[in-house]
LOVOVEX-927947 format. One line per field, with one value per residue (C-alpha): residue number from 0; x, y, z. Coordinates in Angstrom, 2 decimals, decimal comma, always signed. Example, Ala and Ser with C-alpha at 12.3 -4.5 7.8 and 13.67 -1.06 7.14 Angstrom:
% LOVOVEX-927947
nr [0:1]
c1 [+12,30:+13,67]
c2 [-4,50:-1,06]
c3 [+7,80:+7,14]
***
This chain:
% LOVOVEX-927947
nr [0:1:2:3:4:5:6:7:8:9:10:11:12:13:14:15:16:17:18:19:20:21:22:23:24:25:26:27:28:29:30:31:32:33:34:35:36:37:38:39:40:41:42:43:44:45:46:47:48:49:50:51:52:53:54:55:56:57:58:59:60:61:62:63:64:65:66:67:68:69:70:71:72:73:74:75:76:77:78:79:80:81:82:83:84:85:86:87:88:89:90:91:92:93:94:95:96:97:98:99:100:101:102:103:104:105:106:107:108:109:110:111:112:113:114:115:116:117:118:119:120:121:122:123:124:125:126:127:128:129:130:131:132:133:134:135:136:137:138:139:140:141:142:143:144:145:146:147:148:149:150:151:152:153:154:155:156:157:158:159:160:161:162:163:164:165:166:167:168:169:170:171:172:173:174:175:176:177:178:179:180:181:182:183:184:185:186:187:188:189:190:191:192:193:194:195:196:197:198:199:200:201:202:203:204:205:206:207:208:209:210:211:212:213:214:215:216:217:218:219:220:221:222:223:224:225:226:227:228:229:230:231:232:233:234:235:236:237:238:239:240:241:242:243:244:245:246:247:248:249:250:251:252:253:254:255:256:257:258:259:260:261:262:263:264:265:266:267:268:269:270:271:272:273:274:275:276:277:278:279:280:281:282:283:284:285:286:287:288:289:290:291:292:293:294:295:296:297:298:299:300:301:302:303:304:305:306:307:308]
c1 [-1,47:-0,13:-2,70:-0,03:-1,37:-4,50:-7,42:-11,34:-11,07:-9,34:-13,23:-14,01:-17,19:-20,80:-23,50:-25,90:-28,96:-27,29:-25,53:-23,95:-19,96:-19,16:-16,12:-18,19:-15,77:-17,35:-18,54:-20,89:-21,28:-23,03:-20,02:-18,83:-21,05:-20,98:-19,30:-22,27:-26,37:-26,52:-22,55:-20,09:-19,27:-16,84:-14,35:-14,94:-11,59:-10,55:-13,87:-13,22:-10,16:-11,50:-14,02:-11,00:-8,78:-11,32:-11,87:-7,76:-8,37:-10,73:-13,78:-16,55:-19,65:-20,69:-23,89:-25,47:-28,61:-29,91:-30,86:-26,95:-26,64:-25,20:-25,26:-23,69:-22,45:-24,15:-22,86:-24,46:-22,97:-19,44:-19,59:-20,19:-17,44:-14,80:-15,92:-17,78:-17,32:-17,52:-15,29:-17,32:-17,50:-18,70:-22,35:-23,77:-26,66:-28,87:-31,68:-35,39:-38,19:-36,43:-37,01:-35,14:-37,37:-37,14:-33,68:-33,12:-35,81:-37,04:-40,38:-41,34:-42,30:-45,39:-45,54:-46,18:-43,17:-41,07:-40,54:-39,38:-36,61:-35,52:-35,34:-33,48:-30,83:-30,34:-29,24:-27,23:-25,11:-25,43:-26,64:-29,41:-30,17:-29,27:-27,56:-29,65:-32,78:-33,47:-36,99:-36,27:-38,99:-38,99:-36,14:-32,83:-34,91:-35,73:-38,91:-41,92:-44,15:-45,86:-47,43:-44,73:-46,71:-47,60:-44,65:-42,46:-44,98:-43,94:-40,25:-40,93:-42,98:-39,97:-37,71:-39,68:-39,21:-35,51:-34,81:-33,22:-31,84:-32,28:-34,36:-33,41:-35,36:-33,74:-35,11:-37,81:-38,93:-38,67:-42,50:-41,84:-39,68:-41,83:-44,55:-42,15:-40,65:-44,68:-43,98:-40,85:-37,10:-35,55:-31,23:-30,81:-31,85:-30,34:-30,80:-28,85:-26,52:-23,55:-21,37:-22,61:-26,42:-27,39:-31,34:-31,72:-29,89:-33,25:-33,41:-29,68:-30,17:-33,38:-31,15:-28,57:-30,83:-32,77:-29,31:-30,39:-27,05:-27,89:-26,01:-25,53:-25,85:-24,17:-21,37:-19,33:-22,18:-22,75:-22,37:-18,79:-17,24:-18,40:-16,06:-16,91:-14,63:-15,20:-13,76:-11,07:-9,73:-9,66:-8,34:-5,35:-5,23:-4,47:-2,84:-5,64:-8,41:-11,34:-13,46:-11,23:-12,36:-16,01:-15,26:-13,93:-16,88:-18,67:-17,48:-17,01:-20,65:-22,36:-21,37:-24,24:-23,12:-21,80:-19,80:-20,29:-18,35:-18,46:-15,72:-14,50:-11,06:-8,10:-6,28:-9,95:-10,61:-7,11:-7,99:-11,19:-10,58:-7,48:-9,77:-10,74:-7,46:-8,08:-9,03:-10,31:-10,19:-13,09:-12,57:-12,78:-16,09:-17,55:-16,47:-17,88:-21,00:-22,26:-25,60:-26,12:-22,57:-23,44:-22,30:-24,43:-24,30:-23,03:-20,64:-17,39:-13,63:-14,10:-11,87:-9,03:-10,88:-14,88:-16,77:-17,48:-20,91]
c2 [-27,60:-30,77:-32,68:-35,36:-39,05:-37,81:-40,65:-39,92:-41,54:-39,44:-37,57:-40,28:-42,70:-42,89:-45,91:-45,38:-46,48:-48,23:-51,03:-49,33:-47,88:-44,84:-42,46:-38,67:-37,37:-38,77:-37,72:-35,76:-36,88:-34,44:-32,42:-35,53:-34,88:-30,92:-28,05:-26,90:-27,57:-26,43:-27,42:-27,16:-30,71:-32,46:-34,73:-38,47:-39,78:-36,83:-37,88:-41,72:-41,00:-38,85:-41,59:-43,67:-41,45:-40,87:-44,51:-44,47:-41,98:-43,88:-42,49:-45,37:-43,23:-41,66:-39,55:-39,74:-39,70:-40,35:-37,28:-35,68:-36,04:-33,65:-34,85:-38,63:-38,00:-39,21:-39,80:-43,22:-44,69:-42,91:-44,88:-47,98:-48,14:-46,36:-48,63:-51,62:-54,36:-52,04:-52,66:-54,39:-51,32:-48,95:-47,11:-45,60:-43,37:-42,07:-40,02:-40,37:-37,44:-35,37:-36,11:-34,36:-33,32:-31,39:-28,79:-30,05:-28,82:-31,29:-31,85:-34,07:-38,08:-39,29:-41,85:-44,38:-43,06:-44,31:-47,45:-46,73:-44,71:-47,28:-49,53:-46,88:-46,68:-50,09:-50,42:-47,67:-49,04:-52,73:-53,21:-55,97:-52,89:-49,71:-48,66:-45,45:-43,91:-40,55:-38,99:-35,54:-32,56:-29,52:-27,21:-25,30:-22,36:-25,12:-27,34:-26,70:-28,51:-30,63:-33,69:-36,88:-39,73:-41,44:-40,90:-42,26:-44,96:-45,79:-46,04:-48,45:-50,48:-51,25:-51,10:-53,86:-56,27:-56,05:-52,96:-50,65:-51,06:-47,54:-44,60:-40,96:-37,32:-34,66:-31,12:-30,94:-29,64:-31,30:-31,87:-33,88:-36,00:-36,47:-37,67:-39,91:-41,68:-42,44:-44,91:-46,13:-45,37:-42,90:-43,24:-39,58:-36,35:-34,42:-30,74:-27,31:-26,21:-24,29:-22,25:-19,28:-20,88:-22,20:-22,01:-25,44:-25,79:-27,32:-29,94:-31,23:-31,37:-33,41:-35,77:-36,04:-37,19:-39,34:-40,61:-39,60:-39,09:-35,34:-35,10:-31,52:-30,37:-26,72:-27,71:-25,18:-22,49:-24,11:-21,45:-20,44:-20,11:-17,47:-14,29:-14,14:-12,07:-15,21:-17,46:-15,86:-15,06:-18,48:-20,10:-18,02:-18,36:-22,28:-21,82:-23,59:-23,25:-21,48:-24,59:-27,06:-24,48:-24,78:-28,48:-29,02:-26,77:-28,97:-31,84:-30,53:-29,24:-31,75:-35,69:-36,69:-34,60:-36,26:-34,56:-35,07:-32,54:-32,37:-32,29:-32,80:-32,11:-34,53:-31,40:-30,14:-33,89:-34,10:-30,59:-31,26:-34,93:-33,25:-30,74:-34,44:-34,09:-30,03:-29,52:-26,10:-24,48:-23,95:-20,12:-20,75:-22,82:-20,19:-17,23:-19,11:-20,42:-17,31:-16,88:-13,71:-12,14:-14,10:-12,59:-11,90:-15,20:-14,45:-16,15:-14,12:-15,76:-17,67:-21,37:-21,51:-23,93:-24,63:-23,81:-26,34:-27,90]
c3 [-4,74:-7,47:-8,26:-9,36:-8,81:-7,15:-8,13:-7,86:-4,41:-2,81:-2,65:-0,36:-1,41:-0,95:-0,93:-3,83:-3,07:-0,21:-2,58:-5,07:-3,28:-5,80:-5,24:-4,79:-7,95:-10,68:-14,12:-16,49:-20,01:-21,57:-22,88:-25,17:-27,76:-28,15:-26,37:-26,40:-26,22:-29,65:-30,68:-32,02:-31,97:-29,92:-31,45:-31,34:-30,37:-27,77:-26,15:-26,22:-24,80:-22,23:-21,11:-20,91:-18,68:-16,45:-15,28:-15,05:-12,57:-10,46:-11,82:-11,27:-11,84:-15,21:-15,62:-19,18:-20,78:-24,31:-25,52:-24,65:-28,26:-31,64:-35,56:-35,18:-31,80:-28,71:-25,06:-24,60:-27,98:-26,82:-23,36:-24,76:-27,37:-24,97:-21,91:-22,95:-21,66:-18,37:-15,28:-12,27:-10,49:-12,82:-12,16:-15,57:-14,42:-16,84:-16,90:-19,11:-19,08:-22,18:-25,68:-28,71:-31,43:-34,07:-34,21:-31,07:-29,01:-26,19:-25,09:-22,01:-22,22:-20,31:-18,81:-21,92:-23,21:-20,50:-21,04:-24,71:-23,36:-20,29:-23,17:-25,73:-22,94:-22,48:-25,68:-26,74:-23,65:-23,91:-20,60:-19,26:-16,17:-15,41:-12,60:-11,70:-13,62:-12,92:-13,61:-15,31:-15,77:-16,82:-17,92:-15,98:-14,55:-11,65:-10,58:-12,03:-9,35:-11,64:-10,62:-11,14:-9,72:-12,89:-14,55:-11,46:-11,66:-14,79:-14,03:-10,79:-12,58:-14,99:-11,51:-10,30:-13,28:-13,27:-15,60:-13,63:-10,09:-8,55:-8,75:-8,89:-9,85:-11,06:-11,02:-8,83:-5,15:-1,90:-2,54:-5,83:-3,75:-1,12:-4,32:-5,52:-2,40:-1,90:-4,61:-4,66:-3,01:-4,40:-4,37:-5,29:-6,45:-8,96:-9,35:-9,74:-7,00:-6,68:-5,06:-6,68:-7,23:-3,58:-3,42:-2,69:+0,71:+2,16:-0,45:+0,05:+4,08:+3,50:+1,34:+3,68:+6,63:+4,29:+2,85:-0,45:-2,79:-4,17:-7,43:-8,79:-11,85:-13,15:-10,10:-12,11:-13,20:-16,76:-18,65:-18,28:-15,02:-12,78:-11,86:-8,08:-5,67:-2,84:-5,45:-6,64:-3,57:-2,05:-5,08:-5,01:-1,17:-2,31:-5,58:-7,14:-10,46:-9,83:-11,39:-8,71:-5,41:-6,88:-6,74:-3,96:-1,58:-3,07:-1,94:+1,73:+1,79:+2,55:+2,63:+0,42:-2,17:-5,18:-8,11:-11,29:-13,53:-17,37:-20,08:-23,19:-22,99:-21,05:-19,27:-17,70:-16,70:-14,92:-13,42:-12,08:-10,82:-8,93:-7,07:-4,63:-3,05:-2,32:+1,29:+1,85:+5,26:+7,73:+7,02:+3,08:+3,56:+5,58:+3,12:-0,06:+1,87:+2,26:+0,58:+1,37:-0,37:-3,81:-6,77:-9,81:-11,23:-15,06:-17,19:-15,94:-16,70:-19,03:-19,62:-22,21:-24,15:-23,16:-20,35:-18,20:-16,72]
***
């Protein structure tokens, strides 16, 4: 398959929050500022130029937060002096809950601390409201089932004076959502899901009747791209990457499900914009959405140059 002249919309588009029309390719942030949680780096002007090339390609929503930071880099401070001032349709999502502390360790914010980070956000972007908020808890070995309401509280009390436009929670149950949507609409969820990593079928379906955007995070494993027999085989079948099949099942999973894979290099943006305009067959869909043939998730074939989130 060429993935010549194919845009972000050729994934189709979804209603955030009901308002908000967003192509389902869009973009993670987190890679700008380090390869890495713990680095190396990334390199300033590759990444500005990334940020760039992605809204060439028709990219119109970007997932950041403030603490996707390393040394003087920082994802929010990147968008803002690649994108700034932003095209009309651009949605900037960002997420509050983690703090960095000390050697980069992150500790949660309650709900006091909130508003302090709405604000942080606001302007390390130079925005008057953000797009979409997400609630974040706890860490990548899933939901902890803590209580959210206060927190959430928090968030839609600064939702109702203007602040931010939509809500969103990221990592946590279908009972966390249920919590949340007691106090305010929540746009979308965002939590871990896969082709390899698909415990959280129930959530996405609850989404999709609710239409709730679910936004995943790890679409490509996270830690290096996995080296699963299902995947290989139908990538080859097509001609196509490994991390552009992982895409693209996502994309045809479910119609709620938006994309939002991570980068720091130009070739792996073109590569995994290009998997929007991949069509897999109803015989690949069933063959990689079988749960019950999944691999040992471990990081397997690795990419040229970074592995991808």
């Amino acid at each position: 398959m060429t993935t010549d002249h194919i845009t972000a919309t050729a994934s189709g588009h979804w209603m955030l929050g009901g308002d908000l029309r967003v192509s389902r390719m869009g973009f993670g942030a987190m890679r700008l500022p380090a390869r890495g949680w713990n680095g190396p780096a990334g390199d300033r002007d590759t990444a500005l130029a990334v940020l760039r090339r992605a809204v060439e390609l028709g990219v119109d929503h970007i997932d950041t937060a403030s603490f996707y930071a390393h040394g003087d880099l920082s994802a929010n401070e990147l968008i803002r002096s690649a994108l700034h001032p932003y095209p009309d349709q651009l949605v900037i999502a960002t997420k509050v809950g983690p703090q960095r502390g000390s050697e980069g360790r992150l500790s949660e914010a309650g709900p006091s601390e909130l508003r302090a980070a709405v604000e942080g956000n606001l302007t390390e972007l130079g925005l008057d409201r953000l797009d979409l908020v997400y609630l974040r808890v706890g860490g990548i070995d899933g939901p902890t089932g803590d209580r959210i309401g206060e927190r959430f509280s928090a968030l839609a009390a600064l939702r109702d004076e203007g602040l931010v436009r939509h809500l969103g929670v990221s990592n946590m149950s279908a009972e966390q959502l249920a919590e949340a949507q007691q106090i305010a609409p929540v746009a979308a969820v965002q939590n871990r899901f896969s082709v390899t990593v698909q415990e959280d079928v129930e959530l996405l379906e609850i989404c999709a009747r609710q239409n709730i955007a679910y936004v995943p995070f790890f679409p490509l494993g996270g830690f290096g791209l996995p080296d699963d027999d299902r995947i290989n085989r139908v990538a080859e079948r097509h001609r196509v990457t490994v991390a552009q099949t992982m895409l693209a099942w996502l994309l045809a999973r479910s119609p709620a499900m938006l994309a939002i894979p991570g980068t720091s290099t130009l070739a792996h943006l073109e590569e995994n914009v290009g998997s929007a305009g991949l069509r897999l067959s109803p015989e690949d869909l069933t063959e990689l959405g079988r749960r019950d043939q999944l691999s040992v998730h471990a990081p397997g074939r690795q990419p040229a140059q970074e592995p991808e989130v």
